[in-house]
N, C-alpha and C positions, 0 to 999 in steps of 0.2 A: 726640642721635642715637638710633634705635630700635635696642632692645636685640631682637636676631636667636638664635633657641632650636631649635634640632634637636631633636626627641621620636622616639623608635626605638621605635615600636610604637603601636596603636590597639586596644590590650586595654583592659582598666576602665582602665589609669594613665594611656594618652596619651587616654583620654574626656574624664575626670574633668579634666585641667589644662586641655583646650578648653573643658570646660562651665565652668571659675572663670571661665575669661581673660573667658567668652561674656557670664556674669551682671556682673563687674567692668566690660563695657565696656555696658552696659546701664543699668546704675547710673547712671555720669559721664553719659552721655546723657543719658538721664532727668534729672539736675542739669541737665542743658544746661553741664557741663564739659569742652569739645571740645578745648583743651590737653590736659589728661590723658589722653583718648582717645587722641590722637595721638601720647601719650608710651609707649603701652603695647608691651609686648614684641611682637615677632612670631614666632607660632609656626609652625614647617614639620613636619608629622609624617610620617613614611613608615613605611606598614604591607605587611607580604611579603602578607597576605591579599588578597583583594580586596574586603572590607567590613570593618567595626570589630566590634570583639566578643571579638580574641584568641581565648581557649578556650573562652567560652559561645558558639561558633560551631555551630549544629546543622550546619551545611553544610559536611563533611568530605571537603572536594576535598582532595586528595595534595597533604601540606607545607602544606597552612593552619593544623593546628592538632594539638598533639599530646595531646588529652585524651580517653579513654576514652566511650568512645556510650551508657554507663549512668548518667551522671553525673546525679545528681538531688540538691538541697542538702544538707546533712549538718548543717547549723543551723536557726535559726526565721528565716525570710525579716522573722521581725520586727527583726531584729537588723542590718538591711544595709536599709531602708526611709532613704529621703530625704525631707530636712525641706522640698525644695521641692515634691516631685511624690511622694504619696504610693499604697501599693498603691490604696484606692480612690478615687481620682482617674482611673489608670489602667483598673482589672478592675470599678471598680464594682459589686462584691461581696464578699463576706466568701471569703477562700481556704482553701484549708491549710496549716500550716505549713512544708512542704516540699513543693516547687516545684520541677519538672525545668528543662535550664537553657536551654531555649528562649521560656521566659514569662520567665524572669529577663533574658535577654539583652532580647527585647521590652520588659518597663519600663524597663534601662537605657536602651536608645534613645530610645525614649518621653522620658524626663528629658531626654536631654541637648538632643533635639531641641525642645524644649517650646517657649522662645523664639527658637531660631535653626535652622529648616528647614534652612539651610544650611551649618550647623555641620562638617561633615564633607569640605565640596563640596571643598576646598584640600587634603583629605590626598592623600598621593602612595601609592596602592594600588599592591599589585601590584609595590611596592620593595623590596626586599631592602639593606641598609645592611650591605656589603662589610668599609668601615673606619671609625675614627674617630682621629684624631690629633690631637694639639695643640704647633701650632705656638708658642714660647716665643717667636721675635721678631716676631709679629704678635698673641701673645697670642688667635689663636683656634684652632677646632676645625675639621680639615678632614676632612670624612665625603665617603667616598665613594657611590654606589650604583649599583646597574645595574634597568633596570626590565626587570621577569620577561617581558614579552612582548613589546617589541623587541629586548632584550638590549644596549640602549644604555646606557652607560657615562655617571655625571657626578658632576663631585668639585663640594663648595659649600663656602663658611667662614661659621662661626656665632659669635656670641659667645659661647655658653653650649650646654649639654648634658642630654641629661634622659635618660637608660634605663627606658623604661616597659615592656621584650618579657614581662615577666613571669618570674614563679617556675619555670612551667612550660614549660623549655624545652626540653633534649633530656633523654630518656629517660635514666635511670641503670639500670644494669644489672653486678650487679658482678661481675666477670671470674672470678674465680677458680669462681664456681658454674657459668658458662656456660659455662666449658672443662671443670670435671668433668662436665654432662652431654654436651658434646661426644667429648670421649677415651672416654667411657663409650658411647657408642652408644647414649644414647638414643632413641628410633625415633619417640616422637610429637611435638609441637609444640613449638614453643619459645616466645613473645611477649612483647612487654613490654606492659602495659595502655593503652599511647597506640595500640597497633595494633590496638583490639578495636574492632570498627564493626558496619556493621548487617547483618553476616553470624555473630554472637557466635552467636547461635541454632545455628547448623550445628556451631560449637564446643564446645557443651556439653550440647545435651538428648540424653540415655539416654548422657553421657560421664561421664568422671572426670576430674577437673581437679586441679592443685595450685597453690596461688597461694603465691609467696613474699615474705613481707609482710605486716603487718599492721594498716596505716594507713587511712585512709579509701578510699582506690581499690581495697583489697581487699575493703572491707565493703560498697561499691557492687558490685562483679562479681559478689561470693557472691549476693547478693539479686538481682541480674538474674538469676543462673545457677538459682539456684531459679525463678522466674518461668520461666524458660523449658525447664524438666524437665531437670538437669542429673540423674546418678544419684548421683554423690556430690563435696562436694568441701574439700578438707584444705589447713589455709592455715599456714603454718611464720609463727612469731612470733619469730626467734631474743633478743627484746627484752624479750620478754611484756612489753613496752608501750602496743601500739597500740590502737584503736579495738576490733579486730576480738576484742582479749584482754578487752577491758571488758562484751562483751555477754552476759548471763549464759543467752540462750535462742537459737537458729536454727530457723526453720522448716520444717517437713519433714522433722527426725529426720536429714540427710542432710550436717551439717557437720561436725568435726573440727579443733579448733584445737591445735597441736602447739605447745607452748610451749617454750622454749630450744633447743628445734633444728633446723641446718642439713644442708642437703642432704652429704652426705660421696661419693654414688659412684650407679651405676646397676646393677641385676640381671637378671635372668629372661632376659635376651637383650634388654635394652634396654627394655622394658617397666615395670617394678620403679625408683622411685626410694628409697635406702638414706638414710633418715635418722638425727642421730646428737643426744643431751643427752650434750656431751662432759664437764660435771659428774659426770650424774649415771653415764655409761659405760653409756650404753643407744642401743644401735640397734635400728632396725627399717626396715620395707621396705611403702613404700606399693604394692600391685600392680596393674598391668594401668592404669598411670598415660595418658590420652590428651594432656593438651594442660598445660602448664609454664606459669604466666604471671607475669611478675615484677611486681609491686606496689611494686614499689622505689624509688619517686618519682622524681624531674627533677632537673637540675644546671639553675644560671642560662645561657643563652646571650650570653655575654659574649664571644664569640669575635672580635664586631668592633670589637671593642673594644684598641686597642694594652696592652700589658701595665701599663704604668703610668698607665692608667684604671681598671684592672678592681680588684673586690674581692678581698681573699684569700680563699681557698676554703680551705685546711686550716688547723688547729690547729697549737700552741696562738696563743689569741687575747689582745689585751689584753698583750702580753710587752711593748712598747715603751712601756708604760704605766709610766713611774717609780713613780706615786703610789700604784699599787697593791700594788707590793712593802711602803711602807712602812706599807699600810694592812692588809695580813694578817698584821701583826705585832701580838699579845695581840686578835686581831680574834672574836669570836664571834655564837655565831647566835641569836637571838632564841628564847626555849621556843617552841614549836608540837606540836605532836600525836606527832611521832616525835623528840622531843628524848630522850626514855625510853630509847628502844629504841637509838638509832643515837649517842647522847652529843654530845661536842665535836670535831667531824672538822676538821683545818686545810683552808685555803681549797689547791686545787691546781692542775693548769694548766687554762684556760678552753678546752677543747676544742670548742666550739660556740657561740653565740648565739642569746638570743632575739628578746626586742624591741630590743635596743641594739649596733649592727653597730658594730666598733670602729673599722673605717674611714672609719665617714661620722659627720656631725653632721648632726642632722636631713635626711639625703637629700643633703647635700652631701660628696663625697667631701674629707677633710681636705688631702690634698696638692696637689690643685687643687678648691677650692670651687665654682668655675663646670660644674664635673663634676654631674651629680645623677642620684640613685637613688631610683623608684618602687617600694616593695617592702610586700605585704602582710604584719601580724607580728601582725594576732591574729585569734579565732577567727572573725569578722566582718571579713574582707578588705576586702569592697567599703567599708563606712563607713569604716575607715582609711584606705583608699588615697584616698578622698573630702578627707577632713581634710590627705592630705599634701598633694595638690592645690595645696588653700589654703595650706598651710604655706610651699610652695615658691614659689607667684604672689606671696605677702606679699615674699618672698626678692627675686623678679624686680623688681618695681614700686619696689623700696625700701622699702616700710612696715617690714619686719624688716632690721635690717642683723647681720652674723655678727662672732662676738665672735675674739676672737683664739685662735690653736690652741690653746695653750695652756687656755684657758678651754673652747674647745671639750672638751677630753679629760677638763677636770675636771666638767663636764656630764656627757659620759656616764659616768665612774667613777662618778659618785653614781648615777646610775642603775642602773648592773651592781653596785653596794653592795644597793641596793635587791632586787634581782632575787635576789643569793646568801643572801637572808633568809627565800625562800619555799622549799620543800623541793620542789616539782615543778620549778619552772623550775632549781634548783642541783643537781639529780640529772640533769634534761640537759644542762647546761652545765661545770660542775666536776669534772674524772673521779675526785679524790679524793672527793669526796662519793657519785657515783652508784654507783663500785664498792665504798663502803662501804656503799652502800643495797643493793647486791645478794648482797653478801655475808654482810650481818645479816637481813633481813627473808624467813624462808623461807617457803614457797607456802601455810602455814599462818594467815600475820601477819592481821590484820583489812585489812589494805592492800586485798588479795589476796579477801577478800570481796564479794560481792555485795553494794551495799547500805548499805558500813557509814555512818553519820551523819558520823564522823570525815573520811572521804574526802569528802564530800560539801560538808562545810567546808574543807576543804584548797581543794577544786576551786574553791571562791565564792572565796576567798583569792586566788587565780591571779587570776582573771579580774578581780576588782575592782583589782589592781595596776595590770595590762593596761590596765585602763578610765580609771585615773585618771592613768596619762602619755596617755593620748587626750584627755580632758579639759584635761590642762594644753596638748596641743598646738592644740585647738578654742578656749582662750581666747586663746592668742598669736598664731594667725593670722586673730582675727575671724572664724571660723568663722560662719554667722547660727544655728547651733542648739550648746545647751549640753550637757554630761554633770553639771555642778556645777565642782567644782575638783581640781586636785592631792590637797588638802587634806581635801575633803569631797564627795563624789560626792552630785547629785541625787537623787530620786526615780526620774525618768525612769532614771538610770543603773545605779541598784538595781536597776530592772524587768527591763532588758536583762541584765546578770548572773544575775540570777535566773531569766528565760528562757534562758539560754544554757547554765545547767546541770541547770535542768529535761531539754532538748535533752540534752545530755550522758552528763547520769550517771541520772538519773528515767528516764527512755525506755528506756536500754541495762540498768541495774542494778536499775530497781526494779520497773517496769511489766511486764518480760521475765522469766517465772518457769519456768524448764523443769519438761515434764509439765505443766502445768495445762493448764484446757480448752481454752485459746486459743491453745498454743503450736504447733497444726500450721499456721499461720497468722499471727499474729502477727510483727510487725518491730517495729523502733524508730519507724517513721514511724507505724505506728497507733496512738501513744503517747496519752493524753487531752488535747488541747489546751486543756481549759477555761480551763487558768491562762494560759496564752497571748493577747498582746492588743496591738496597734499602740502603742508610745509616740504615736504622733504622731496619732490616729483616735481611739482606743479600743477603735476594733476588734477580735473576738474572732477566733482562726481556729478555721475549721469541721475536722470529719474529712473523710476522700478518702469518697467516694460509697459505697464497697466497701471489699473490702481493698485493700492496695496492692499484693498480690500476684494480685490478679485486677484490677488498672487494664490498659487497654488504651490506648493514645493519651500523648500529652502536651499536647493541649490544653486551655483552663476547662472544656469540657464533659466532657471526656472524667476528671478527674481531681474536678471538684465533683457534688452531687448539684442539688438545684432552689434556685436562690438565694433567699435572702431580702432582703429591700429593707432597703438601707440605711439607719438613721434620719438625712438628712445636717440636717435640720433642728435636730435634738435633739441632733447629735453631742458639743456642749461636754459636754453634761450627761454624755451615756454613758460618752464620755471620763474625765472624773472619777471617774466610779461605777466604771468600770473599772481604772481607775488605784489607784484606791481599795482595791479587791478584788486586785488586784494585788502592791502592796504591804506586804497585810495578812498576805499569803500563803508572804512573802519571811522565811526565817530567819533571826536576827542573826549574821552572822561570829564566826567564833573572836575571841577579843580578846584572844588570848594573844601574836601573832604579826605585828603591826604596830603597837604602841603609839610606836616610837623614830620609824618611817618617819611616820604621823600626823604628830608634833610637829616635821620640818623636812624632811620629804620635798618638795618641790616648788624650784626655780629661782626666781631674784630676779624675774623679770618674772609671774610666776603669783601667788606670794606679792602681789607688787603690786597685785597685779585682786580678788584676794580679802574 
């Protein structure tokens, strides 16, 4: 009997499982294996939007989509390229490396549409998905929904479940700031950044703005807000973590990053917001403040979700984890770069996650597996969530069957073993270790520098982790394109890491020098792309036409200069030479700081393939 799949959303997650299901039944055909066609799951998606696309939706009808109107990619668009339908397939040109996200949203379409025009035609637009329940003595899931423009009501049963709405769902905003500007009388704007649209301009040119936040949607607005003549504007970091604390230059003399502190109260008559470093016991008072806008990121929309589907959302994580109590006993951390400075800290509660959610096993919630979770976890969302796709359709079809919870938990403890041995991902995750990293490393450390080599290795460190449970997830679900292994990361997956913190840290820390001649102008996106280049083409990306701070438009023309013709004839060869040049380019990692992880870091069925 046809196994029947409710997907809750048509952002990239509920694309990407159409487009496997799309190429998997393509395949068997092509065999002329019409059994198996017939055996495959059927999927029903309902998306609240009225097209696919989730949040690279340019078309910001009220409630379609709650992402900020500045959003341009904050990686190297090489990094998120598909191995079936590549940029020049699509643009038939050489691009830039960062790409606003209505050419992104168009090649995802592009792809998914590529062999099935009617790929989409069966989604149910325009629905909103009320509930979701699971009945125990029928063993399925009963979703309800109502469609947004007759407002008719209809309940269906599935046998399976998939949560694709995405990361970005409703706005966070954290209360306690938004009632001291409240009870304070502050007199200008208040917003969260899913409410900035194409009236931003009227918000900030000849204003003053405070963004509070410091993560990539703030370092998208500042740089809109520049482009659009804001007159100054100051972004409270209470983390001195984020993006916007990493970039060592802002253009136009006109930003102001406030490191460790929060908003405490309001002045002048409502005008004046009083900010406080309750460390260091210093306030001040930003003045003549126009428009507040909170950069605070999104909570998941799991509301239709009955409570014993949903993930936990607070801390601490991992607590029902036996094996981990008895694994933080005489447990230590591998030397790495701040072994010196910060010693042997014990392991303490898991206040967060990164790649490894303790509730689910691979995208499968543990207490009911038929449950599943589409969730972006590294700095290249789209390829991941591409990979779970497969991960999950391997799931559906049968080809992967799930091991027992039990084994499930010891999966991913080795993996959160793995994770608490890199010092970036265990200072977010571990609150004994990040409050000992904040408590020892003062604003003087080399951390805390522009630049340093150390941090630089650190960051390859992160991200080659990251790469290689992708890798081990692209071998197990027969992914058709490799990274290398668990074990041993490709070429090609060097390339990407090594672009990704080119993108990173080169662009924001190195390339960015305050006062130099460039800096009245210069962002991170004018960064030199030379080293930059298609795994899958070889393709080089070009610079924007101009500066990016004098681009006007978001179309090829409007963002490239005069294309140069692609060599598609020669490409093997360029490909190589590029890859070549690429690789040659690529620094050797610390080797101080994964030698244990090397020698048995990967799962019995990776090990296998290897």
């Amino acid at each position: 009997m046809t196994c029947t799949v409710a997907i809750i959303g048509c952002g990239p997650g509920g694309m990407f499982i159409q487009h496997a299901l799309a190429l998997r039944k393509k395949q068997l055909q092509d065999e002329g294996n019409l059994a198996a066609v017939a055996s495959l799951p059927q999927l029903t998606c309902f998306e609240r939007g009225s097209s696919p696309g989730g949040v690279w939706r340019a078309d910001r009808n009220a409630g379609e989509t709650n992402m900020y109107e500045a959003l341009f990619t904050n990686g190297p668009k090489e990094t998120i390229e598909f191995f079936d339908y590549t940029f020049d397939e699509h643009f038939s040109r050489a691009l830039p490396t960062f790409l606003p996200r209505s050419l992104i949203l168009e090649y995802m379409l592009a792809r998914c549409t590529k062999h099935d025009q009617k790929i989409f035609d069966d989604v149910k637009f325009n629905t909103s998905v009320e509930s979701v329940t699971f009945n125990e003595e029928k063993g399925k899931f009963v979703v309800q929904t109502i469609d947004l423009k007759t407002q008719i009501v209809m309940e269906d049963m599935f046998d399976k479940c998939i949560w694709a709405a995405g990361d970005n769902g409703k706005p966070s905003i954290p209360k306690s700031i938004a009632n001291t500007l409240s009870s304070g009388g502050f007199k200008g704007m208040v917003m969260h950044s899913a409410a900035t649209g194409a009236d931003f301009d009227q918000l900030v040119c000849g204003k003053k703005i405070l963004l509070v936040g410091d993560s990539y949607s703030a370092e998208d607005l500042t740089l809109m807000a520049i482009k659009l003549g804001v007159k100054s504007v100051d972004i409270l970091s209470r983390s001195a973590w984020g993006v916007a604390c990493d970039t060592a230059s802002w253009p136009r003399n006109c930003v102001e990053v406030h490191k460790e502190y929060a908003i405490v109260g309001v002045s002048d008559g409502g005008r004046g917001i009083v900010i406080e470093n309750e460390e260091e016991e210093d306030q001040m008072t930003l003045n003549d403040i126009d428009t507040v806008i909170f950069c605070t990121g999104y909570i998941m929309n799991m509301h239709m979700l009955d409570p014993s589907l949903r993930l936990k959302d607070e801390g601490p994580f991992f607590s029902d984890y036996e094996e981990l109590h008895k694994q933080k006993m005489g447990w230590k951390m591998t030397k790495n770069h701040l072994s010196k400075d910060l010693g042997e800290v014990p392991i303490g509660n898991i206040v967060s996650y990164n790649t490894i959610c303790p509730d689910l096993y691979r995208g499968h919630l543990l207490s009911n597996p038929n449950m599943m979770f589409m969730m972006g976890r590294l700095d290249a969302p789209l390829l991941d969530l591409d990979v779970q796709a497969w991960l999950l359709l391997a799931h559906l079809t049968g080809d992967i069957t799930l091991p027992s919870e039990k084994d499930m938990k010891r999966f991913n403890l080795q993996a959160l073993m793995y994770e608490l041995q890199d010092p970036y991902i265990r200072a977010e995750i571990d609150k004994n270790y990040g409050e000992h990293w904040d408590d020892s490393l003062d604003d003087d450390h080399w951390m805390y520098q522009f630049g340093d080599k150390r941090e630089r290795e650190m960051e390859t460190n992160t991200l080659t982790l990251q790469y290689r449970f992708l890798a081990r997830d692209m071998i197990d679900s027969s992914y058709p394109f490799d990274l290398g292994t668990y074990k041993k990361l490709n070429g090609k997956a060097k390339a990407v890491v090594e672009m990704s913190v080119v993108s990173g840290f080169d662009f924001h820390s190195v390339q960015l020098v305050e006062g130099s001649r460039d800096s009245s102008w210069k962002t991170f996106r004018d960064g030199n792309p030379s080293n930059i280049c298609s795994i899958m083409t070889g393709t080089k990306a070009v610079p924007f036409k101009c500066h990016w701070l004098d681009l006007e438009g978001d179309g090829v023309d409007d963002i490239c200069g005069t294309p140069a013709p692609l060599n598609l004839k020669g490409k093997g060869k360029s490909k190589a030479t590029a890859m070549k040049k690429m690789l040659q380019a690529i620094r050797p990692p610390c080797v101080t700081s994964r030698a244990h992880v090397d020698e048995d870091g990967r799962d019995a069925k990776a090990a296998a393939t290897e």
